[in-house]
N, C-alpha and C positions, 0 to 999 in steps of 0.2 A: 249448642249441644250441651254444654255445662248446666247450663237451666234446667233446661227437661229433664237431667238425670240429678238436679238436685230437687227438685219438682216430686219426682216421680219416690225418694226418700221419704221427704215428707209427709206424704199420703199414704198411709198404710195403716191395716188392722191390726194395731199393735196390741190390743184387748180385746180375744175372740170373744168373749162374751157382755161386752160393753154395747152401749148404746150409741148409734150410729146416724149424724147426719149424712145423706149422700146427695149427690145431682148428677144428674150427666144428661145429657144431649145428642140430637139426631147430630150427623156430619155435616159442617157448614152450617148448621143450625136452621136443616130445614123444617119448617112448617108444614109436618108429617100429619102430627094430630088435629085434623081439620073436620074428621067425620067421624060420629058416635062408630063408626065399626071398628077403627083403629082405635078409638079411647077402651073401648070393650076388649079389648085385645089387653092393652096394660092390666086393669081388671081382673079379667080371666087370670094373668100372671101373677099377679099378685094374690088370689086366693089359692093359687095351687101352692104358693111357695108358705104360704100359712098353713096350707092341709098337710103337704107332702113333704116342705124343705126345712121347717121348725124357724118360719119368718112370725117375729113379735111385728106390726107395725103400728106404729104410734099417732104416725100426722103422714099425709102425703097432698101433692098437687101436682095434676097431669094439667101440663102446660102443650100450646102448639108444637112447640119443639124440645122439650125437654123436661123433665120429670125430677122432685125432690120427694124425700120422704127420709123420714125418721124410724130409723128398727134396730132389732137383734135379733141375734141367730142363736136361738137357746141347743141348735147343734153345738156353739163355737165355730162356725165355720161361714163367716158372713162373708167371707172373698168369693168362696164357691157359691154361697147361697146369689149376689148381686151376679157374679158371672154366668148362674143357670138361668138367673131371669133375664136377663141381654139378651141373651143367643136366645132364646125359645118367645120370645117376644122381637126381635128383630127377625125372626126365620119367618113367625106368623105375620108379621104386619105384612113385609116386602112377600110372600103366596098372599095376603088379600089384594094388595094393590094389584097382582099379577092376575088376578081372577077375575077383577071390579071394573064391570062396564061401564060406569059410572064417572072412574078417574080419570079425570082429563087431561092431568097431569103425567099419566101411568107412563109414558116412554121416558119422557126427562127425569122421574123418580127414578126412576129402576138405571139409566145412562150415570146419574148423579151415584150413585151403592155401588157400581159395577166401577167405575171410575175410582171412586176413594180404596173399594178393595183392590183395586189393581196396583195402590199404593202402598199398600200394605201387606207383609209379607206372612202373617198368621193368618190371613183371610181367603176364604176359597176361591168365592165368588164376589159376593157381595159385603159392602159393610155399611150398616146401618146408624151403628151409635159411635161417639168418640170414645177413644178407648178410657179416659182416665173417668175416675167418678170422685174422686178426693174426698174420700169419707172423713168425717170430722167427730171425735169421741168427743159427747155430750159428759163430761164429768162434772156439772152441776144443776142446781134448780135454774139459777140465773140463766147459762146457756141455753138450756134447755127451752125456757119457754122466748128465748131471743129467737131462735132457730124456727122454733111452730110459728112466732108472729113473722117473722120473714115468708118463710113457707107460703101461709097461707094468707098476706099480702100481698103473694106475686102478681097474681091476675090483679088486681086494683093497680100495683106499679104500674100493670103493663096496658092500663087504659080497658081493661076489659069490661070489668065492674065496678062498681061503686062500694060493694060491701063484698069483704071476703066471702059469707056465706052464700054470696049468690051465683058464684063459681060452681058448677056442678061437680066437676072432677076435684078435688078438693074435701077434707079431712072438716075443712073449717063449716061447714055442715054438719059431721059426728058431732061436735063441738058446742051443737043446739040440736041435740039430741034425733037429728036426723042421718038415717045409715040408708041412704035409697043406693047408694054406691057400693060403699067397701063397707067391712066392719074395719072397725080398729080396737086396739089392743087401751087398757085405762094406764094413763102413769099416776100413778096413787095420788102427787099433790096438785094435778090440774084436774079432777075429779069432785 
């Protein structure tokens, strides 16, 4: 217990208008994102929260189970802006999986979110993501671009591809001037 609440210190947006490493993950770390309707789903989330929440985003990489990316909240308000994309992307994925004739996984998905929320006492029904996301303030060039080659190394760590850019979900495409995914936001010295 002492852990997790000294854990849970550590990670916070201590500079609402700084630039923000985050990650977080499905529960158990399952292998959710397995089909372009769920990748489109992050997607979708991520241009509303550029259109409607004032999300700057930098770099990202949608992984099978779990999601980084690099932003600000030119609200100041990056707790609420990461918490409105959770929930309105965890609500959407688990109705597609609920819809998708196709999932053949769809009972043990939904047993697996209904299970961990039944652990959890802020959740109604279901929980999709782990709760922490440990944002990490980018206060330099150095970090900064440690953070984007981490990022967008993941899928090659993780045996997927062989070059960053051939990861579709993935920033590190913007980055050779291809935007077939997301836009993202310029940082002036990796530009």
């Amino acid at each position: 217990m002492y852990f997790s609440k000294a854990m849970s210190r550590s990670y916070k947006f201590h500079n609402k208008s700084g630039l923000y490493f985050v990650s977080f993950a499905t529960i158990n770390w399952i292998d959710v994102f397995t089909r372009h309707i769920y990748f489109d789903v992050l997607a979708e989330s991520i241009n509303y929260c550029r259109k409607e929440k004032g999300m700057e985003l930098y770099c990202y990489c949608f992984m099978p189970s779990h999601v980084h990316f690099i932003f600000r909240s030119t609200n100041e308000q990056p707790s609420g802006l990461l918490r409105d994309f959770k929930r309105h992307t965890s609500k959407k994925v688990i109705e597609i999986i609920k819809d998708n004739p196709q999932e053949s996984r769809k009972e043990w998905l939904l047993w697996m979110f209904e299970r961990a929320g039944k652990k959890n006492v802020t959740t109604h029904k279901y929980q999709f993501c782990q709760q922490h996301n440990q944002p990490i303030e980018l206060w330099s060039e150095k970090v900064t671009k440690q953070k984007i080659d981490y990022i967008h190394n993941n899928p090659v760590e993780s045996g997927f591809v062989i070059n960053p850019d051939d990861w579709k979900y993935s920033s590190a495409r913007n980055y050779q001037e291809d935007e077939t995914i997301l836009e993202i936001d310029s940082i002036g010295f990796l530009k």
